[in-house]
C-alpha positions as CSV (number, residue, x, y, z in Angstrom):
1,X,144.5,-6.8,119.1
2,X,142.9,-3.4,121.1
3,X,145.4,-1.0,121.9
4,X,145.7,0.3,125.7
5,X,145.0,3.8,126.0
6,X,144.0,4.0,129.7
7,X,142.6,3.3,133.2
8,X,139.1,3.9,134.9
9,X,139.3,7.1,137.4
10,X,136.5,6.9,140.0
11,X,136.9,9.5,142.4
12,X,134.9,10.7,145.1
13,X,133.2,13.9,143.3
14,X,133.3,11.7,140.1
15,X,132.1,8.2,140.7
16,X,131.7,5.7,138.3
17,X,127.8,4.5,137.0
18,X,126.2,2.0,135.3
19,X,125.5,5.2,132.9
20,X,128.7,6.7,132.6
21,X,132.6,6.7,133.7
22,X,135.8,8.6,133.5
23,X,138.9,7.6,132.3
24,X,143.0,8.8,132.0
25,X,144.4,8.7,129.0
26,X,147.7,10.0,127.2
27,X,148.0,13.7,126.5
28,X,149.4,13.0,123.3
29,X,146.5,10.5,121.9
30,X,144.4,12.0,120.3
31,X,140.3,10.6,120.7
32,X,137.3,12.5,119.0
33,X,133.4,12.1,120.3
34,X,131.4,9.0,119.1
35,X,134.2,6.9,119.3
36,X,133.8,3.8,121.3
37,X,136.3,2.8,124.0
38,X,136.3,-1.0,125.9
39,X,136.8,-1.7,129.2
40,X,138.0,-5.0,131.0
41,X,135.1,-5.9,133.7
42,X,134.3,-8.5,136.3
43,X,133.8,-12.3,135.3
44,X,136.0,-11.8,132.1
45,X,132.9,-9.1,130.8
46,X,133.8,-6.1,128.8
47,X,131.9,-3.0,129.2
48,X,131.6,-0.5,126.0
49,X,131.0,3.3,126.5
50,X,131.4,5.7,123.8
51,X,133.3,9.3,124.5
52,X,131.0,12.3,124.9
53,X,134.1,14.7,126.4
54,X,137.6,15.0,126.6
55,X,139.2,17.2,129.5
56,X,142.7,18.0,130.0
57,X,144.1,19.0,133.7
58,X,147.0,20.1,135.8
59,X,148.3,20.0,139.2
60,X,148.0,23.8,139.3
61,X,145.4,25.1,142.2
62,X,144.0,27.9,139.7
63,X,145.1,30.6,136.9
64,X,147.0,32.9,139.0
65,X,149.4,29.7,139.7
66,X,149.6,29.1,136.0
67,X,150.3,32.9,135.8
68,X,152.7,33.2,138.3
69,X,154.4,30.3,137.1
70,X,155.3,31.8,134.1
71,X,157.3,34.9,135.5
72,X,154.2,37.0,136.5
73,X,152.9,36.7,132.7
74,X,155.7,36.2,130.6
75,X,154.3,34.3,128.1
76,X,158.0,33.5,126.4
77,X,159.3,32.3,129.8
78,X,160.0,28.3,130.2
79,X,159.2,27.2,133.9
80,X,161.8,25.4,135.9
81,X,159.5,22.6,136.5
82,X,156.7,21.2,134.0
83,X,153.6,20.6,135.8
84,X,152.0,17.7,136.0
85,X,149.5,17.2,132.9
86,X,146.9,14.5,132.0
87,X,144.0,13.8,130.0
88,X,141.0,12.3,131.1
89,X,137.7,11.9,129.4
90,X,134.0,11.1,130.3
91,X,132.3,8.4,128.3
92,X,128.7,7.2,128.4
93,X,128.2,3.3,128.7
94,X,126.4,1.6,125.8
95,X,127.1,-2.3,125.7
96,X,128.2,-4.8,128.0
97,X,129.1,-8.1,126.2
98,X,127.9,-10.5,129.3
99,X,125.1,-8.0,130.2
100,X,126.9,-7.1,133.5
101,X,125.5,-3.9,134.4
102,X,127.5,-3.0,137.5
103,X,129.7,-0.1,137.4
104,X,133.1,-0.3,136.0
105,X,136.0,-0.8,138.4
106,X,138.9,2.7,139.6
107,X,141.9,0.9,137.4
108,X,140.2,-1.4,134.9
109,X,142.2,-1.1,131.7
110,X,140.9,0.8,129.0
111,X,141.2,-0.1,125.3
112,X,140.7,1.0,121.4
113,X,137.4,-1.0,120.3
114,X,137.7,-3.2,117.1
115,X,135.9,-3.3,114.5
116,X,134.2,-6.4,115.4
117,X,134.0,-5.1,119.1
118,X,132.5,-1.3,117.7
119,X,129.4,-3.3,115.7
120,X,128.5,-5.0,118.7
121,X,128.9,-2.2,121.4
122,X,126.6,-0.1,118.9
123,X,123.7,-2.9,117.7
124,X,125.2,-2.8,114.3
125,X,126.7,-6.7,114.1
126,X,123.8,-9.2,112.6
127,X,121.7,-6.6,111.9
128,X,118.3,-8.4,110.4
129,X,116.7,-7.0,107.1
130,X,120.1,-4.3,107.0
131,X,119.6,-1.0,104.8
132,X,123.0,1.0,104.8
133,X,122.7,4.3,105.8
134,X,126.4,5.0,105.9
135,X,129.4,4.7,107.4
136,X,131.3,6.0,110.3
137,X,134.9,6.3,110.7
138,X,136.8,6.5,114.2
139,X,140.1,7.2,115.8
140,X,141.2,8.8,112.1
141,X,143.9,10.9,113.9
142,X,145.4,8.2,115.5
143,X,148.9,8.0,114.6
144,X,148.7,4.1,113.5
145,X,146.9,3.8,110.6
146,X,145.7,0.1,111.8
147,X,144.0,1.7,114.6
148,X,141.6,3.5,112.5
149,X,138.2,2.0,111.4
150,X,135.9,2.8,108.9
151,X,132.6,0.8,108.5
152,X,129.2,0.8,107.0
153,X,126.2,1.4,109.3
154,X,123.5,-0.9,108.5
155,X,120.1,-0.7,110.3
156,X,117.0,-2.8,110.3
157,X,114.3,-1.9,107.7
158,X,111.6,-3.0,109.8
159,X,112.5,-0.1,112.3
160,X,112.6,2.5,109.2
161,X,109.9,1.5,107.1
162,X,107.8,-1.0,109.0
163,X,106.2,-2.5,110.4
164,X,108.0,-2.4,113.9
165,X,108.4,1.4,113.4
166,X,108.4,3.7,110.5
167,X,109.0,7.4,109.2
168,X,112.3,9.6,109.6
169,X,112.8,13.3,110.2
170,X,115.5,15.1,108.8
171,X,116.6,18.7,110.1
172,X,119.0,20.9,109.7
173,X,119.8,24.7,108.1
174,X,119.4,25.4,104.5
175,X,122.0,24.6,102.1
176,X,124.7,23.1,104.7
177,X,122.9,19.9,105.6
178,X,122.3,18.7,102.9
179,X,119.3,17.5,104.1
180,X,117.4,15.8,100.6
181,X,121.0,14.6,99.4
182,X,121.1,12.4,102.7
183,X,116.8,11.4,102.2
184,X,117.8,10.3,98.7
185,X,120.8,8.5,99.9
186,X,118.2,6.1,102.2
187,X,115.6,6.5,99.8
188,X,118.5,4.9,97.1
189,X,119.2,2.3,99.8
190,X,115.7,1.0,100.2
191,X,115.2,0.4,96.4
192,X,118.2,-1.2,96.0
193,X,117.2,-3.4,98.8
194,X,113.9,-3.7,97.8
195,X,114.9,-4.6,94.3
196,X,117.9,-7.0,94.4
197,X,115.6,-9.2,97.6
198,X,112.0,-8.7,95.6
199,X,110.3,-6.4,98.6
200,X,107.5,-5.0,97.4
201,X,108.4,-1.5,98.0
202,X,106.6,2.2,96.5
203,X,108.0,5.4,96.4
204,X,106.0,8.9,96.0
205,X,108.4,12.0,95.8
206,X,106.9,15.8,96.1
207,X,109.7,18.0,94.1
208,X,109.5,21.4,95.6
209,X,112.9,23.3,94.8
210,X,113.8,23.6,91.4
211,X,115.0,20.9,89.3
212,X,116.0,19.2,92.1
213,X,114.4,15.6,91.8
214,X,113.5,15.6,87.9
215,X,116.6,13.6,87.1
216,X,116.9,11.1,89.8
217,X,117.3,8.5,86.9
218,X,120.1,10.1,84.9
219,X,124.1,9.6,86.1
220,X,125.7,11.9,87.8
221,X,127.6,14.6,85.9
222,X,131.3,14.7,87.8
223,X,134.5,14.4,86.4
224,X,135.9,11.1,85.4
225,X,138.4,10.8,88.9
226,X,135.2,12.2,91.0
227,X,132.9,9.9,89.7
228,X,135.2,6.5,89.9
229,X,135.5,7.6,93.4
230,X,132.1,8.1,94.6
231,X,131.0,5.0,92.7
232,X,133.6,3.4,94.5
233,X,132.3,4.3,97.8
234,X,128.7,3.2,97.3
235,X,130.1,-0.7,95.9
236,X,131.7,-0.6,99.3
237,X,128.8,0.2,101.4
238,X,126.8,-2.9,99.3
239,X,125.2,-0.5,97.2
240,X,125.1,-0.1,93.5
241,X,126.6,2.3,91.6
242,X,123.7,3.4,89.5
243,X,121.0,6.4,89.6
244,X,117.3,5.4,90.5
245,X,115.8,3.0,88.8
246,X,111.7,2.6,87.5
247,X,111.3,6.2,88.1
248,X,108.1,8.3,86.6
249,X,108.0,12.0,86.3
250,X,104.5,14.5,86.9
251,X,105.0,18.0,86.0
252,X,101.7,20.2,86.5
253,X,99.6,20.8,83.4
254,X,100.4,24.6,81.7
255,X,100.3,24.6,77.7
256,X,103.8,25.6,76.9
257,X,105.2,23.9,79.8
258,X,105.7,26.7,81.6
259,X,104.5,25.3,84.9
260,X,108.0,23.9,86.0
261,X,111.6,24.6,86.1
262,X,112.5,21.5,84.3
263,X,111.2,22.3,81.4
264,X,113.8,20.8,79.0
265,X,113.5,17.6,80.8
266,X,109.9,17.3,80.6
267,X,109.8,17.2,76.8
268,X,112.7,14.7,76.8
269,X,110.7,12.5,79.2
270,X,107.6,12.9,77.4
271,X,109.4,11.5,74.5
272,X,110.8,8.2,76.7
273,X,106.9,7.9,78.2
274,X,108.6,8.9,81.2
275,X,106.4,11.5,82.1
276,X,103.0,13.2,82.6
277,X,101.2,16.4,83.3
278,X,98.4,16.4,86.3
279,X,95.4,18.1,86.2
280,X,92.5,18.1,88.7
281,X,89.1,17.3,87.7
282,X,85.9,19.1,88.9
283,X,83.6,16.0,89.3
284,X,86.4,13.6,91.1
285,X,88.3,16.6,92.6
286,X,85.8,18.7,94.1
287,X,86.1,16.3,97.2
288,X,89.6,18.0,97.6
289,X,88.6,21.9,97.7
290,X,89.2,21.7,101.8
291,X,93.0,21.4,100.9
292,X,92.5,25.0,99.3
293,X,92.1,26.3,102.5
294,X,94.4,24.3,104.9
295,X,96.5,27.4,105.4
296,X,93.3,29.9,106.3
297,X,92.2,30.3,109.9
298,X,89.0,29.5,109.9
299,X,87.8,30.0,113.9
300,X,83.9,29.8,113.1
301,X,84.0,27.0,110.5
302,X,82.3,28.6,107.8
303,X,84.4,27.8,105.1
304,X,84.0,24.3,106.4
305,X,80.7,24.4,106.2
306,X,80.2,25.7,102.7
307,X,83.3,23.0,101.5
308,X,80.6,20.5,103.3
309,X,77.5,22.3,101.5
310,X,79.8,21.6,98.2
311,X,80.4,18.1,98.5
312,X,77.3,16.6,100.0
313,X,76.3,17.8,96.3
314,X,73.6,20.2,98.0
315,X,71.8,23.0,95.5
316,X,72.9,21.6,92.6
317,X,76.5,21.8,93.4
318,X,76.8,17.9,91.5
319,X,75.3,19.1,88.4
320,X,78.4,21.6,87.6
321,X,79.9,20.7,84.1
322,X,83.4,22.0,85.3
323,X,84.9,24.2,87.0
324,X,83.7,27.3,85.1
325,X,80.3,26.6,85.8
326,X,81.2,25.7,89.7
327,X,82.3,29.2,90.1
328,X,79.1,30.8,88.3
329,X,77.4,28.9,90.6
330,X,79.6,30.1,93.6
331,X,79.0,33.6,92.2
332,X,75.1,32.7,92.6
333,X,75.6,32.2,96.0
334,X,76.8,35.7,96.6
335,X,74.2,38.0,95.5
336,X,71.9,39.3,97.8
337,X,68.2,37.8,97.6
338,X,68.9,34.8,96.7
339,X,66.6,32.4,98.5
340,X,67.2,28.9,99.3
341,X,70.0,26.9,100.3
342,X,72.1,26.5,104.0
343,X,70.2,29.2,105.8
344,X,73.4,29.4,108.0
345,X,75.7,30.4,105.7
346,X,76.2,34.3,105.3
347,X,76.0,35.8,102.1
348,X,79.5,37.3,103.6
349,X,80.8,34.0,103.5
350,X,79.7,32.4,100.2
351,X,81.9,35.8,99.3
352,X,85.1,35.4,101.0
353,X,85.0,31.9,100.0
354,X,84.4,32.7,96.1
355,X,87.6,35.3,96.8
356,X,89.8,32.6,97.9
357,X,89.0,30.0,95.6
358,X,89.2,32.3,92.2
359,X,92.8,32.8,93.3
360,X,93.3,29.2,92.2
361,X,90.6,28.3,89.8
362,X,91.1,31.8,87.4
363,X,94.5,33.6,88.5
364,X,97.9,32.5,88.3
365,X,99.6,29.8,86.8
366,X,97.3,27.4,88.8
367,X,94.1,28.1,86.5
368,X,95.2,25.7,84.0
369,X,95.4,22.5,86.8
370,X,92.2,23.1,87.3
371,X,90.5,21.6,83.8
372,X,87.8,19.9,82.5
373,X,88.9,16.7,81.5
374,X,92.4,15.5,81.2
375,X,93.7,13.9,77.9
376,X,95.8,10.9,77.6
377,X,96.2,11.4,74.3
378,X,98.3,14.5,75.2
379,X,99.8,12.9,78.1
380,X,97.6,14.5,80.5
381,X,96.6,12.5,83.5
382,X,94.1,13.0,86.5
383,X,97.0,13.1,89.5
384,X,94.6,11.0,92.0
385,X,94.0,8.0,89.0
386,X,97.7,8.2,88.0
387,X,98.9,7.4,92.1
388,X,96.3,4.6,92.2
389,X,98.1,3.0,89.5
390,X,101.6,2.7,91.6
391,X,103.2,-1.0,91.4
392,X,106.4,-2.2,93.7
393,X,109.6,-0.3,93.1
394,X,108.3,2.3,91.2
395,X,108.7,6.0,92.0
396,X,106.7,8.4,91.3
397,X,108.3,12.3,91.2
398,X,105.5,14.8,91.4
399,X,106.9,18.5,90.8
400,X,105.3,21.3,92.8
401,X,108.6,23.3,92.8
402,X,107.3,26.2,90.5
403,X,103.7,26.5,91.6
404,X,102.4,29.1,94.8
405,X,103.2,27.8,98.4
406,X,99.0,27.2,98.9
407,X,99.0,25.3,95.1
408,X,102.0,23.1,96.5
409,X,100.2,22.5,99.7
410,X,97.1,21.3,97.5
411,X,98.9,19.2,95.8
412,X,100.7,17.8,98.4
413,X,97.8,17.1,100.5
414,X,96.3,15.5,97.3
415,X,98.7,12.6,96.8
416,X,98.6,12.0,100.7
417,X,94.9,11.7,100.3
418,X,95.1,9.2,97.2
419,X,97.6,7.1,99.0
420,X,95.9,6.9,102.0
421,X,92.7,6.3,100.4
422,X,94.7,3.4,98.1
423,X,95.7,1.8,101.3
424,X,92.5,1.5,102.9
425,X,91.3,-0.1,99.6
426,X,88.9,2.5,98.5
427,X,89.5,2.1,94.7
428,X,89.9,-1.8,95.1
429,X,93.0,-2.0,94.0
430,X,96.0,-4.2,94.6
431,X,98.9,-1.6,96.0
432,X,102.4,-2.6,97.5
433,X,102.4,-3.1,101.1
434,X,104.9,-0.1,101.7
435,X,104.6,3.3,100.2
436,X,107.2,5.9,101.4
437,X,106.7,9.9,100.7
438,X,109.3,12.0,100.5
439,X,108.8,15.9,101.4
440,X,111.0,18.3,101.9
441,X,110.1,22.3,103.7
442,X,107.9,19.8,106.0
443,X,107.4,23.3,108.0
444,X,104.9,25.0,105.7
445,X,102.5,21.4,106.3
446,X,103.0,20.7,109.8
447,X,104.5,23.6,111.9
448,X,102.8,24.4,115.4
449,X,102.1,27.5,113.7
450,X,99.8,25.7,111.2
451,X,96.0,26.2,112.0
452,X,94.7,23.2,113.8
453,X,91.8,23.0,111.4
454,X,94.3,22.3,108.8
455,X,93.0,19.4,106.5
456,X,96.7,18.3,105.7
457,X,98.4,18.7,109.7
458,X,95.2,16.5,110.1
459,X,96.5,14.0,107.5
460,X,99.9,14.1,108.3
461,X,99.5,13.4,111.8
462,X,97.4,10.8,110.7
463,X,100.0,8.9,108.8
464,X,102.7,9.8,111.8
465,X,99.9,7.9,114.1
466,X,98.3,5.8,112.0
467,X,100.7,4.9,108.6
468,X,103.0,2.1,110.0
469,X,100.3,-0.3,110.3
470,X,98.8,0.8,106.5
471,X,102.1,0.5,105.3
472,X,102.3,4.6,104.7
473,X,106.0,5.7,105.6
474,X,106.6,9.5,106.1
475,X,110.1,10.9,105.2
476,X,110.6,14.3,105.7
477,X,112.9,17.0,105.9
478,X,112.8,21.0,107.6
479,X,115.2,23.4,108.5
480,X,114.2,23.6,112.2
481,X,112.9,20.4,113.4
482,X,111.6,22.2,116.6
483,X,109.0,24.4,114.7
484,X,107.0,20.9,113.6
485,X,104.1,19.5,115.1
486,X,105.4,17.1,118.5
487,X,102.6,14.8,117.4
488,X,104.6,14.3,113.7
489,X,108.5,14.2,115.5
490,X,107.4,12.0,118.2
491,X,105.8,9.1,115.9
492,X,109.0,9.0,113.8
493,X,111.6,6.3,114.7
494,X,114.8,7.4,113.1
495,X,115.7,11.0,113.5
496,X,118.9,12.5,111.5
497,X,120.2,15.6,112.3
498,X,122.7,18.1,109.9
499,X,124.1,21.0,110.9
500,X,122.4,23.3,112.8
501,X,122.7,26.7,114.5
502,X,123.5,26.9,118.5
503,X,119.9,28.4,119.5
504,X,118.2,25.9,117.5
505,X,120.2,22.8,119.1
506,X,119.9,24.9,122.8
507,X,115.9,24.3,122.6
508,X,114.2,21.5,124.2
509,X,113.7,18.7,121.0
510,X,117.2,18.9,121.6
511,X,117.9,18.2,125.4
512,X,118.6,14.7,125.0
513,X,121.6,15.1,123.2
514,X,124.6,15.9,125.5
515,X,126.0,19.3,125.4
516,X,129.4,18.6,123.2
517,X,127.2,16.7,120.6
518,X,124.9,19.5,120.5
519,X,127.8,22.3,119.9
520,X,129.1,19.6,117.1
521,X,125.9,19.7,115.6
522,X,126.8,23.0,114.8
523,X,129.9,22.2,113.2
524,X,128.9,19.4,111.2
525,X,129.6,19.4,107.3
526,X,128.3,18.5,104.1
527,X,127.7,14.5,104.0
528,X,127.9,14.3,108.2
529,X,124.9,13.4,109.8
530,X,123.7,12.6,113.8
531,X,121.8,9.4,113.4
532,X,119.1,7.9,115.9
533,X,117.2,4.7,116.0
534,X,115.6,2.3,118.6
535,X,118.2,-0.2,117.5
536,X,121.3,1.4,118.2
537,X,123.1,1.4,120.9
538,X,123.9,5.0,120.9
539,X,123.4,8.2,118.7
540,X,125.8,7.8,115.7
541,X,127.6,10.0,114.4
542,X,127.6,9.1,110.0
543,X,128.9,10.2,106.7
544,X,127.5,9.5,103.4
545,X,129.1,9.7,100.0
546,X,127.4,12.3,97.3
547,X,124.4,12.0,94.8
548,X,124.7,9.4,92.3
549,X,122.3,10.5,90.1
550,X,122.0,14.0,87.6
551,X,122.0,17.1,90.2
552,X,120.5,20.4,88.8
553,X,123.3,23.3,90.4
């Protein structure tokens, strides 16, 4: 049965709405944001808000009252009389359960929610296709233990990964938001999902920190109580209890393996046929060279005219036995004299352009991607040909954690491209219906300080526009969700935010969001998360146990 906390309080400064409405409670109960409050209506309806602020007020006129009050500022004085105290607390209306939309009435009683009563008011009860994407837990510092609730948050899959809406941005600063534990956590849900109901279901994930995602397979390493509690937590939310399953590792080609951080692991996983190392290839790859330059400002086009001159195969450029003989025939380009070719292009150019791509093709650990044919008896692999190849429920891990921030941008523009490509049926072959990426630094891809001419912004906003109805999901994660591209953050449909720092929640992505959420968001911790999605009711606010699987410290 609901508990009675309360009446309505409409006043004449402080009317009731059919968006919002004030209430008096107990000075003594104590009611957090998020939770979800009933009210009795008209016709037997009940209206469902859920708290955004809690005030507390006296019948004193101002401070110097208060002050005087207390023997002109003796704060160890007791006053004769106690003044006259209360509580009261402004909630924002989310349900009604006859779709009366009227204001609520000055006196209607106000109650705890129910469980029962909590799913509905939010648009979590009979949730269709349902993914778990945590729990929530209100009134926890009640003094009744039977008035707290705990329940897992289930949304609809079609509204996360299609096809009635797709992609999800995650934000938040580094380190406290846990931002790819939470990604992993849906990511985790979905194959479970995916797996136990048949779904056909792909996942690529780009590794760009460390060792982070070269073990999603292995169990977690806690201690024997943590881990029999954590696997305890993820049975009750309907999930298994086991790391990720049909997972396939791609480290970036270097001869001693000295191209990643997870070094050890590779040559265990090479061992299981776990694993294989990427390299590009001149004659397939050479269509790719414009992902070199996504992060170079080029105002006049010219290097996009001599990437152009490159691929249209023009002077000979299709004849190149590798990538060797591509740059002595770059290096032809810049000498002065030379006749023939795209009259247009600058000698200049051709230079600045053979400067650029050396960087990759002869210097740094990068050279040795580039090769001339990749060998499978050696576990080498052409990255493009190996995502072609991706069947339901796999996952695919490609590490780009130890190479240079322009390599990692390569590469991640080059599995976009071979995905997207795979779902328009460009290499004719049969590919699941969903694919979902995972990326996490989405800044250094699609900021708004990226050059417009970017090849991969272009691609990414692409998918953010295009991907739900080709089945391409975008998950992503940054520390500052207002420094990405509004084009990118306004096609996504869920939106989770961590904890973040007061000027970035005072800018504008954020003006939605009332003002005591906002300064929460700041506060949040490790495992708490502000969710949004068209199908709830209200922003939620979630937790989420930890990693399951092996995590690299």
């Amino acid at each position: 049965m609901s508990k009675l906390i309360g009446k309505i309080a409409a006043t004449e400064n402080n009317p009731t709405t059919i968006d919002e409405f004030y209430f008096w409670t107990d000075v003594n109960l104590i009611l957090n944001p998020f939770d979800v409050i009933k009210v009795n209506h008209i016709n037997g309806s009940h209206t469902y808000g859920v708290i955004q602020e809690i005030f507390h007020i006296t019948d004193s006129a101002g401070y110097l009252n208060n002050y005087i009050s207390s023997d002109f500022g003796n704060a160890e004085t007791r006053p004769n009389t106690l003044r006259i105290g209360m509580n009261y607390v402004k909630a924002k209306f989310c349900y009604n359960d006859k779709d009366i939309y009227i204001p609520v009435q000055n006196d209607a009683q106000v109650y705890l929610a129910t469980e029962s009563e909590i799913e509905a008011a939010l648009g979590l009860k009979d949730v269709k296709n349902p993914i778990t994407c945590g729990y929530l837990e209100m009134y926890s510092n009640t003094d009744s233990d039977s008035d707290k609730v705990k329940l897992p948050v289930k949304l609809n899959s079609e509204f996360l990964i299609g096809p009635e809406g797709a992609h999800l941005n995650i934000s938040g600063i580094s380190g406290l938001a846990a931002k790819t534990s939470y990604a992993m956590f849906l990511l985790k849900s979905i194959q479970d999902k995916a797996i136990a109901e048949d779904e056909n279901v792909a996942f690529v994930f780009l590794n760009v920190k460390g060792k982070d995602l070269l073990s999603i397979d292995m169990k977690a390493q806690y201690d024997t109580k943590k881990l029999n509690q954590i696997e305890k937590e993820y049975i009750e939310l309907g999930l298994n209890a086991e790391p990720f399953k049909n997972v396939k590792y791609f480290y970036p080609y270097e001869g001693n393996n000295e191209g990643t951080y997870g070094k050890e692991l590779l040559e265990d996983q090479l061992q299981c046929n776990k694993a294989k190392k990427y390299k590009f290839i001149y004659e397939q790859d050479k269509e790719n060279l414009d992902l070199l330059f996504s992060n170079i400002d080029d105002p006049n086009q010219t290097m996009d005219s001599i990437i152009n001159y490159i691929m249209s195969g023009q002077d000979k450029f299709n004849d190149c036995q590798g990538w060797e003989d591509f740059l002595e025939h770059v290096q032809t380009k810049c000498q002065a004299g030379i006749k023939g070719g795209d009259r247009e292009i600058t000698i200049s150019s051709w230079r600045k352009f053979k400067r650029i791509i050396s960087k990759y093709l002869k210097n740094g650990t990068s050279a040795n991607l580039f090769a001339n044919r990749a060998v499978p008896e050696k576990d080498e692999i052409r990255l493009e040909d190996a995502i072609k190849e991706i069947k339901k429920h796999e996952i695919y891990v490609v590490d780009i954690a130890k190479q240079e921030e322009d390599m990692q941008a390569f590469v991640f523009g080059n599995v976009m491209r071979a995905i997207y490509n795979l779902k328009l049926g460009d290499y004719e072959k049969e590919n699941p219906p969903r694919i979902v990426i995972f990326i996490d630094e989405l800044n250094k891809y699609a900021s708004k300080d990226v050059p417009k001419s970017s090849p991969i912004l272009r691609q990414i906003i692409d998918i953010a526009e295009r991907g739900r109805s080709l089945g391409i999901v975008l998950f992503a994660a940054e520390q500052f969700r207002s420094a990405i591209h509004d084009r990118v953050t306004g096609n996504c449909s869920t939106h989770a935010y961590g904890r973040t720092n007061s000027i970035e929640a005072s800018k504008k992505d954020y003006s939605f969001v009332p003002k005591v959420y906002q300064s929460m968001m700041t506060r949040l911790k490790q495992g708490e998360y502000v969710i949004q999605n068209p199908m709830f009711n209200s922003l939620l606010s979630i937790k989420f146990p930890e990693p399951i699987y092996k995590q690299h410290k």
